[in-house]
N, CA, C and O atoms as CSV, one atom per row, in Angstrom:
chain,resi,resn,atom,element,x,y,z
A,1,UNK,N,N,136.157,24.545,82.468
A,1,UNK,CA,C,136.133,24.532,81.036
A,1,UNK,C,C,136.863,23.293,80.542
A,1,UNK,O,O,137.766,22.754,81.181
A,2,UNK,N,N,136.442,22.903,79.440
A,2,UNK,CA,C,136.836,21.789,79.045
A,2,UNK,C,C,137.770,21.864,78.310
A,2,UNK,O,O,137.668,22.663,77.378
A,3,UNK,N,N,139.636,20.682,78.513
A,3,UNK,CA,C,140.374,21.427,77.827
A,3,UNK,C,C,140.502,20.964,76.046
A,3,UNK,O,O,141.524,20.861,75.368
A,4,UNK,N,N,139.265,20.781,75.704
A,4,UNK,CA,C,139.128,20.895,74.196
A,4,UNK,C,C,138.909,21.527,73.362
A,4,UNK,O,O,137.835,21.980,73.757
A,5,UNK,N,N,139.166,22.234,71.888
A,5,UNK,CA,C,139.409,22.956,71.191
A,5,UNK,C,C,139.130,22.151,69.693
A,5,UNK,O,O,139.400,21.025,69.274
A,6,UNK,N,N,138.259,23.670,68.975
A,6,UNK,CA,C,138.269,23.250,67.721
A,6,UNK,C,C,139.769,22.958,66.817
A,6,UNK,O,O,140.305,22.097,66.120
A,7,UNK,N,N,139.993,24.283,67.361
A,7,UNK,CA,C,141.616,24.602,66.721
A,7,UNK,C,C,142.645,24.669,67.626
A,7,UNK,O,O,142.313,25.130,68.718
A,8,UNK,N,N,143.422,24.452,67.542
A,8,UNK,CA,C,144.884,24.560,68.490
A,8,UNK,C,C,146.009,24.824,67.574
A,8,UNK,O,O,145.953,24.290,66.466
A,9,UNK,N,N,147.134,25.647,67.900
A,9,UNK,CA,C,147.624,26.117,67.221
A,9,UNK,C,C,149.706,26.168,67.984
A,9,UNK,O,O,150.051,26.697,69.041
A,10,UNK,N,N,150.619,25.442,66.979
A,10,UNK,CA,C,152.147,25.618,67.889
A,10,UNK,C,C,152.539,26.417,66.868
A,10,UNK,O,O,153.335,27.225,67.347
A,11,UNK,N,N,152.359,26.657,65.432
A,11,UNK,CA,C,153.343,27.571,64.713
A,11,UNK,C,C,153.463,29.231,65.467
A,11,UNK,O,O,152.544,30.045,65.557
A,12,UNK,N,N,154.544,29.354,65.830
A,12,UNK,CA,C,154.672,30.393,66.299
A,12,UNK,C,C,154.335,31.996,65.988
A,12,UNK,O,O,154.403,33.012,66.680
A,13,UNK,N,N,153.993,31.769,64.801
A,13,UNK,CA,C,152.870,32.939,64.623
A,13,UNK,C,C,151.490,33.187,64.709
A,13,UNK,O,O,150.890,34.246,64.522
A,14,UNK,N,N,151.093,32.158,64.995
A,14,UNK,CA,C,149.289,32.327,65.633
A,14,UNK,C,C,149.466,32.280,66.897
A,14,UNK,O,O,148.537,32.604,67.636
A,15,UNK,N,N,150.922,31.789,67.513
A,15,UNK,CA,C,150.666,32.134,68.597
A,15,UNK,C,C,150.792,33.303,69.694
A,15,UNK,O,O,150.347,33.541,70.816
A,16,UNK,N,N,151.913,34.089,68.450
A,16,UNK,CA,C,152.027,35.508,68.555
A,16,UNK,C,C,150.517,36.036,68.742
A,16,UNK,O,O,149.999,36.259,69.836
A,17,UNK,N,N,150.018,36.168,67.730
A,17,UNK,CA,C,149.047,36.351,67.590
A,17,UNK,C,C,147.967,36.291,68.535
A,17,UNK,O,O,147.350,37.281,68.928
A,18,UNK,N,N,147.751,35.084,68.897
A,18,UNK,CA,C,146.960,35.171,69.745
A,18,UNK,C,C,147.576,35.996,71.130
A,18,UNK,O,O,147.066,37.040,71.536
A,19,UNK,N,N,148.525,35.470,71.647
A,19,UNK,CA,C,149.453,36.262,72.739
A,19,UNK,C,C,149.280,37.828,72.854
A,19,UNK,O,O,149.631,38.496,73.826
A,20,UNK,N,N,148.545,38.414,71.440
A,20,UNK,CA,C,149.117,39.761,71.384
A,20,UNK,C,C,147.406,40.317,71.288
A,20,UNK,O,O,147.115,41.513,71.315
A,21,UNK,N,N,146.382,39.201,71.173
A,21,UNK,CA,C,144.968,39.286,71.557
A,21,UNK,C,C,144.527,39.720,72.830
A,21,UNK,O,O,143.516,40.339,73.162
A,22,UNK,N,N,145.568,39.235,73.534
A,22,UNK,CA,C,145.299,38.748,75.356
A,22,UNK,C,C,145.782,39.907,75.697
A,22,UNK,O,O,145.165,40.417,76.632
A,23,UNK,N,N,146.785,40.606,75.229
A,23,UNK,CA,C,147.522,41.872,75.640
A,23,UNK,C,C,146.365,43.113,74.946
A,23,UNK,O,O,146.703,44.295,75.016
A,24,UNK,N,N,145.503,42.875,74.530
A,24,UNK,CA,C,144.465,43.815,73.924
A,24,UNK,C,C,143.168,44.033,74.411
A,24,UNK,O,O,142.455,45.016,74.212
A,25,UNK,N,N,142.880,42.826,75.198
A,25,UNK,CA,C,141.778,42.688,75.990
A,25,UNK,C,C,141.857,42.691,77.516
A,25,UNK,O,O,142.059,41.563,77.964
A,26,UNK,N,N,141.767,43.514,78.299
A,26,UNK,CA,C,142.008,43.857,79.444
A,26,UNK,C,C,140.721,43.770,80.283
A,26,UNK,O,O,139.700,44.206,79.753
A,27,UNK,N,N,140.618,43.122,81.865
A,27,UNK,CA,C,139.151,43.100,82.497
A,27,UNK,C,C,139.139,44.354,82.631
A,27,UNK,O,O,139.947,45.228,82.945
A,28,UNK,N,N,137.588,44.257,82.201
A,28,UNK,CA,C,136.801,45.230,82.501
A,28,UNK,C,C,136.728,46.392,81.165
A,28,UNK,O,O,136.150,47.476,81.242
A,29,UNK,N,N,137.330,45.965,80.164
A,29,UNK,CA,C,137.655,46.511,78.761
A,29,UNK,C,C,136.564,46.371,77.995
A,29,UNK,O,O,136.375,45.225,77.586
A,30,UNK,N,N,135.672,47.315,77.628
A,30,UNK,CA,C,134.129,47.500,76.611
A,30,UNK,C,C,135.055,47.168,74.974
A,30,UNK,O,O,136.070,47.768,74.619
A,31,UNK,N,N,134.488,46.286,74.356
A,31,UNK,CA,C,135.326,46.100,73.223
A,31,UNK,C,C,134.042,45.562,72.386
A,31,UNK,O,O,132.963,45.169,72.830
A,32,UNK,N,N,134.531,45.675,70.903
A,32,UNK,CA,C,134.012,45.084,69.853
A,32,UNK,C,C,134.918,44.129,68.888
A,32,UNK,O,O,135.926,44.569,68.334
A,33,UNK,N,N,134.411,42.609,68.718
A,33,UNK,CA,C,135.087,41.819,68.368
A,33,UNK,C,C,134.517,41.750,66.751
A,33,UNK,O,O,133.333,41.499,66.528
A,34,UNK,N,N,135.360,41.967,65.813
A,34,UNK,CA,C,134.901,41.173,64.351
A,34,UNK,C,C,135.826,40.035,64.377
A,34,UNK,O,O,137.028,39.939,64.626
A,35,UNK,N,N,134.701,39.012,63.972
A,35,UNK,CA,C,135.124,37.594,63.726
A,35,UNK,C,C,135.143,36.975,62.322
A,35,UNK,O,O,134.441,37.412,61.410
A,36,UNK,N,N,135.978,35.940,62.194
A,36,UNK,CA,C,136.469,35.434,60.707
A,36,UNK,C,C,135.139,35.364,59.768
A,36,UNK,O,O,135.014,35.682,58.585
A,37,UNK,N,N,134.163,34.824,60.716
A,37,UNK,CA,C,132.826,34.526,59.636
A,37,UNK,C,C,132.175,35.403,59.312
A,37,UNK,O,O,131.195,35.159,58.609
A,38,UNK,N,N,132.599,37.336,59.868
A,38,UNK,CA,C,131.398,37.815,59.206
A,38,UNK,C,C,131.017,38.455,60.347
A,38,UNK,O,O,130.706,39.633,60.176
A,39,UNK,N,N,130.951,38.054,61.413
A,39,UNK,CA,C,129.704,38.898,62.324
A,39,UNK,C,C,130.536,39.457,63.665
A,39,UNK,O,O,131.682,39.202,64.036
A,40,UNK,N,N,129.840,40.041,64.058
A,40,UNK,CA,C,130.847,41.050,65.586
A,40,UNK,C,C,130.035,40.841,66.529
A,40,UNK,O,O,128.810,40.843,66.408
A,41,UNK,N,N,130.998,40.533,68.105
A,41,UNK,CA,C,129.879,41.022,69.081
A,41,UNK,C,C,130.471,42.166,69.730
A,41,UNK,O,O,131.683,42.383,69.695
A,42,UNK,N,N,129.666,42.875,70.300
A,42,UNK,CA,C,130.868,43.725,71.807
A,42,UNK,C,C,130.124,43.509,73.253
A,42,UNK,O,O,128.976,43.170,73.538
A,43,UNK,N,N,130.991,43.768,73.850
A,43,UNK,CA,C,130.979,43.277,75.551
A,43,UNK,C,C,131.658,43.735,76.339
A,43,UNK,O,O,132.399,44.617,75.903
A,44,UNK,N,N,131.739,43.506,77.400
A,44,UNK,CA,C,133.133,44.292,78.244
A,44,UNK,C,C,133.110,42.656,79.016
A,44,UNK,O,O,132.292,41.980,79.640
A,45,UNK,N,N,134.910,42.483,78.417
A,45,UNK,CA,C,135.665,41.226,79.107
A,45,UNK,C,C,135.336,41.252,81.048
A,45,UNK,O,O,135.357,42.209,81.821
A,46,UNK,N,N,135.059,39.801,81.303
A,46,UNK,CA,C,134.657,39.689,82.419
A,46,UNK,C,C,136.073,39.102,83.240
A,46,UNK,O,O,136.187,38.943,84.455
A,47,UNK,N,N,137.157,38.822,82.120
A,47,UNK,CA,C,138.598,38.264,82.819
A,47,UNK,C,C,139.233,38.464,82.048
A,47,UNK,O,O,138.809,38.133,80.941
A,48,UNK,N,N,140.604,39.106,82.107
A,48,UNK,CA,C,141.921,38.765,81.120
A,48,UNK,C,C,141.768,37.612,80.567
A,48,UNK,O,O,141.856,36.668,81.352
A,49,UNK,N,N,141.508,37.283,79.156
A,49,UNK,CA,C,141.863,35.709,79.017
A,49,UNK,C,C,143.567,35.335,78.848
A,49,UNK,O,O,144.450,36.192,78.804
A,50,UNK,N,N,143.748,34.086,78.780
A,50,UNK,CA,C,145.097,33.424,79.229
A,50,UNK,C,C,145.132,32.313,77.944
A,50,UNK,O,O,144.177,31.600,77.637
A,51,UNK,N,N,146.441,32.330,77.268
A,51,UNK,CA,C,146.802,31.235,76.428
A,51,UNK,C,C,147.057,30.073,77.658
A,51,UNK,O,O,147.565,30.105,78.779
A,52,UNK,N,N,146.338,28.915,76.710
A,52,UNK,CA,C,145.973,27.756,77.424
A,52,UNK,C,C,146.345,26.550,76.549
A,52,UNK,O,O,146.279,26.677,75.326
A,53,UNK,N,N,146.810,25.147,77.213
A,53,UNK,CA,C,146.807,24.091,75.752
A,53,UNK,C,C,145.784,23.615,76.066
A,53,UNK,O,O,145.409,23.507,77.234
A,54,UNK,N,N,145.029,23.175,74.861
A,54,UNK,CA,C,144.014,22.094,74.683
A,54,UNK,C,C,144.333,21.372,73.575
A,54,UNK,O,O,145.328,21.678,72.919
A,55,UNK,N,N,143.453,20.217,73.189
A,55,UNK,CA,C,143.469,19.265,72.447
A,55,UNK,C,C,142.502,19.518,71.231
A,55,UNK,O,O,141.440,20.112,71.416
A,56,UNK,N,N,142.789,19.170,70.275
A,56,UNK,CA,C,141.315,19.089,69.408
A,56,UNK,C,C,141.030,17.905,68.968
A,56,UNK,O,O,141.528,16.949,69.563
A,57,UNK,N,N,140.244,17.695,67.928
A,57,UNK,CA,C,139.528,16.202,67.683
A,57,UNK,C,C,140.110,15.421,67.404
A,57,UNK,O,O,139.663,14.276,67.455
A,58,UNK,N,N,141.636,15.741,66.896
A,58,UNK,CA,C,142.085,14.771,66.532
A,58,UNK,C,C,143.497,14.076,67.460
A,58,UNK,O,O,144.432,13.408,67.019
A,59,UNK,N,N,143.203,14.556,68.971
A,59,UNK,CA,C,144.068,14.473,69.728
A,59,UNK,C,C,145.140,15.243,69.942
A,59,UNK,O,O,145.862,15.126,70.932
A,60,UNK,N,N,145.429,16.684,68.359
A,60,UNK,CA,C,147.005,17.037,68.496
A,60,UNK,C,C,146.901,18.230,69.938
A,60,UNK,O,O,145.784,18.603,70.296
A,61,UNK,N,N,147.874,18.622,70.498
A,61,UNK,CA,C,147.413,19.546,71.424
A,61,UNK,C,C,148.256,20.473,70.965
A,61,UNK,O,O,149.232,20.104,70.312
A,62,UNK,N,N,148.007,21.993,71.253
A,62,UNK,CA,C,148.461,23.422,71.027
A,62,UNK,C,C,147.588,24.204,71.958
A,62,UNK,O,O,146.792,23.855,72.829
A,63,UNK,N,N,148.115,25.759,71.356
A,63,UNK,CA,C,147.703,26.787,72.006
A,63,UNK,C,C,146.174,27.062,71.549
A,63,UNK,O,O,145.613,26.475,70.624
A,64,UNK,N,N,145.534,28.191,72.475
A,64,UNK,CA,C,144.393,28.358,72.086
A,64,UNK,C,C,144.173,29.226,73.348
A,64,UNK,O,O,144.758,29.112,74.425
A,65,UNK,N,N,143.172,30.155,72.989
A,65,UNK,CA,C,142.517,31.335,74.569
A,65,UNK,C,C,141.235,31.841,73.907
A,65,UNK,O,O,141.018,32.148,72.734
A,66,UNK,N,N,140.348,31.843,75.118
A,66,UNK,CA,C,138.832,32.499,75.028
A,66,UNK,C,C,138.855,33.503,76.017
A,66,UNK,O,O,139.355,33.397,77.137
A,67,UNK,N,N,138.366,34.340,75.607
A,67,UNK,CA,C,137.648,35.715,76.387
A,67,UNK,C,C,135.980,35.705,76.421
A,67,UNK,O,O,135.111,35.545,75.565
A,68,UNK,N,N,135.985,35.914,77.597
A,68,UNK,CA,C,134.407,35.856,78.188
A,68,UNK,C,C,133.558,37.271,78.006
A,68,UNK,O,O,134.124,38.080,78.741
A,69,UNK,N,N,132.826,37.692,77.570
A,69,UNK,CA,C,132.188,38.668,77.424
A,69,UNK,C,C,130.737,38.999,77.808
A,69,UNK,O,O,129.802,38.508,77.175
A,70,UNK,N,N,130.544,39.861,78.882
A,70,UNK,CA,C,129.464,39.975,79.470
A,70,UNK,C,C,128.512,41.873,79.385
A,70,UNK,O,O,129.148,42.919,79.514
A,71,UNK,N,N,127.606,41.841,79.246
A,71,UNK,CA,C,126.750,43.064,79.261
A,71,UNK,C,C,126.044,43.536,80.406
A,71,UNK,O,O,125.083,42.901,80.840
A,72,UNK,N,N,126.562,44.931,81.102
A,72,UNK,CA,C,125.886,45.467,82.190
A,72,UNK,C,C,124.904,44.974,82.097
A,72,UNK,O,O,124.709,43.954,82.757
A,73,UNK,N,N,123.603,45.628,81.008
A,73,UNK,CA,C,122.553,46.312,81.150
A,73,UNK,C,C,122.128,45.145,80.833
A,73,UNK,O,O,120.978,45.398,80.476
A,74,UNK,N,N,122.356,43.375,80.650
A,74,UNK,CA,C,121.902,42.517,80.100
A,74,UNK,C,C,122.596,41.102,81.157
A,74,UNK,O,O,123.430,40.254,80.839
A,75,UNK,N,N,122.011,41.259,82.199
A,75,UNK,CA,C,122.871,40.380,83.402
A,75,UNK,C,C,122.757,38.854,82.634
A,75,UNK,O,O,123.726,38.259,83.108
A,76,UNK,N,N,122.321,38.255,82.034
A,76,UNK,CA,C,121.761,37.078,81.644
A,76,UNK,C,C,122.680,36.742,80.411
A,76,UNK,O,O,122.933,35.586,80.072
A,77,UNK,N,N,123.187,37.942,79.729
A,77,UNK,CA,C,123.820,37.606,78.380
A,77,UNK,C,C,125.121,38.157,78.555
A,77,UNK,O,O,125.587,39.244,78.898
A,78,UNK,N,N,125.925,36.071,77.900
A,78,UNK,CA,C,127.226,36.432,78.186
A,78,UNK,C,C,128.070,35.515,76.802
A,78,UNK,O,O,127.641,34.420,76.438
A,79,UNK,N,N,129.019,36.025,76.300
A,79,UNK,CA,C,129.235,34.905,75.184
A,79,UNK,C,C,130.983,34.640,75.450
A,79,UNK,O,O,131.864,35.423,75.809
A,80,UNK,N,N,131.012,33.329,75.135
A,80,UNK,CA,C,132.111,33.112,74.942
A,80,UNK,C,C,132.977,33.245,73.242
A,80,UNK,O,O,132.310,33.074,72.221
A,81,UNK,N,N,134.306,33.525,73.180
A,81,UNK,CA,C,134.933,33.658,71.816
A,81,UNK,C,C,136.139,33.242,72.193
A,81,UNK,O,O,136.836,33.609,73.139
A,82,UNK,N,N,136.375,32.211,71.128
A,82,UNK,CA,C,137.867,31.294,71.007
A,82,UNK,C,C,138.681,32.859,69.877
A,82,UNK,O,O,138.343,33.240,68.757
A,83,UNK,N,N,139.812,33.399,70.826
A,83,UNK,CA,C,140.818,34.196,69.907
A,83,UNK,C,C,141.268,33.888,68.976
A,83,UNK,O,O,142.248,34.597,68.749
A,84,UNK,N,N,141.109,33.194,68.257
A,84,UNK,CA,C,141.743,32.753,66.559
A,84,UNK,C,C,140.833,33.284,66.094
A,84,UNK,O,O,140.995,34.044,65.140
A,85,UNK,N,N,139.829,33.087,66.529
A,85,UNK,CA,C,138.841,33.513,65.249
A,85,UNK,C,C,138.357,35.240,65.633
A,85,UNK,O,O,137.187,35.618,65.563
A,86,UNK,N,N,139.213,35.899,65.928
A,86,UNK,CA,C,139.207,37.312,66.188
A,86,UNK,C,C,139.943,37.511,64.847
A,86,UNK,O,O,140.785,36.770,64.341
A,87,UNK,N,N,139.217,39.191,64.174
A,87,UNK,CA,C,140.307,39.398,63.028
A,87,UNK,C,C,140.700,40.779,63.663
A,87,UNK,O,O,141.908,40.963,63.817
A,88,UNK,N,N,139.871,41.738,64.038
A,88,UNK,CA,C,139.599,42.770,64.585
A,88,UNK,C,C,139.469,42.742,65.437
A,88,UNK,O,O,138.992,41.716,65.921
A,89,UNK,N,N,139.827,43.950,66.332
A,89,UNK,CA,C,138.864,44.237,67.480
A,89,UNK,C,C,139.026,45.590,68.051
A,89,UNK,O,O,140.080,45.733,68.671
A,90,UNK,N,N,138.485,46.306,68.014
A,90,UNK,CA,C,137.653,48.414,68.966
A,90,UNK,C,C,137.764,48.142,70.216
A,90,UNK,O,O,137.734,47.026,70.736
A,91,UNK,N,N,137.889,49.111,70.691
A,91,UNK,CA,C,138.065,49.258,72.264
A,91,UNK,C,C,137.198,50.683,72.261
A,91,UNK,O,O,137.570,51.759,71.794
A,92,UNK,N,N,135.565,50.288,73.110
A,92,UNK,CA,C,135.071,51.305,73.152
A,92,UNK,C,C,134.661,52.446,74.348
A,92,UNK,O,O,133.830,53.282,74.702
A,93,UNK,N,N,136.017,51.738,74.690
A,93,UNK,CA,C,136.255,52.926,76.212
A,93,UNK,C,C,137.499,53.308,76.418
A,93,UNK,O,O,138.323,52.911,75.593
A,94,UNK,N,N,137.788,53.829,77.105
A,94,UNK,CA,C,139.314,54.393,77.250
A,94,UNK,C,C,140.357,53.694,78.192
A,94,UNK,O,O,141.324,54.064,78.858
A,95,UNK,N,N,139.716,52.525,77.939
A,95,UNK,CA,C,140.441,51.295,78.852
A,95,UNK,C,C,141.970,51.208,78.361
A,95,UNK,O,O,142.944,51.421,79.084
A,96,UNK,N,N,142.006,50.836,76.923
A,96,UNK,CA,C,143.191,50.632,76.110
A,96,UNK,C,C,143.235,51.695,74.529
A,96,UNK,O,O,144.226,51.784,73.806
A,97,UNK,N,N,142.266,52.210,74.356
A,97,UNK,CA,C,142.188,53.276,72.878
A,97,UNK,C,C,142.743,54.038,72.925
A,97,UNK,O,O,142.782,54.642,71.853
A,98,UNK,N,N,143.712,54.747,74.226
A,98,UNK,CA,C,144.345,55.708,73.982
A,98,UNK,C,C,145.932,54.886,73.843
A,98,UNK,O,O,146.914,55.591,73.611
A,99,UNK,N,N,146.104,53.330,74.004
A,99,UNK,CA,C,147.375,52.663,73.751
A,99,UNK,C,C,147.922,52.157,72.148
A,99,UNK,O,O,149.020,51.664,71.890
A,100,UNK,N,N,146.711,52.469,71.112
A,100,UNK,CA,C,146.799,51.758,70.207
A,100,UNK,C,C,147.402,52.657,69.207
A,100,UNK,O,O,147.654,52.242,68.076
């Protein structure tokens, strides 16, 4: 993966934030993501994702983490999502719903 980023983020509350994304999404966790723009996917995470630095366009570097999301019944379809732009997110198995 490439270590570039739309957004990157050091104020220490997005990075809470995100930090506390990663602690919500567990492999192998069936989840539903609502995102900033409006639309949701769900999937079951194919890896813990991990806060990572990258850079963005304008060279500054910060934090930033993606979770990979993949579908049994749909071997072919898999999406990636940068955690900032998570507002929400369901847990639709009993992976983590009985922690929340």
């Amino acid at each position: 993966m490439s270590r570039q980023a739309e957004r990157v983020y050091t104020d220490k509350s997005s990075i809470r934030h995100i930090e506390a994304l990663v602690d919500e999404l567990p492999a192998n966790g069936h989840v539903v993501l609502l995102l900033k723009d409006g639309s949701s996917c769900d999937g079951v995470v194919s890896t813990r994702p991990n806060v990572q630095v990258f850079r963005d366009g304008a060279d500054q570097e910060g934090i930033n983490a993606t979770v990979q999301l993949e579908r049994p019944d749909a071997p072919d379809w898999h999406r990636r999502v940068w955690l900032d732009q998570i507002v929400r997110l369901e847990h639709l198995d009993s992976t983590m719903a009985s922690e929340n």
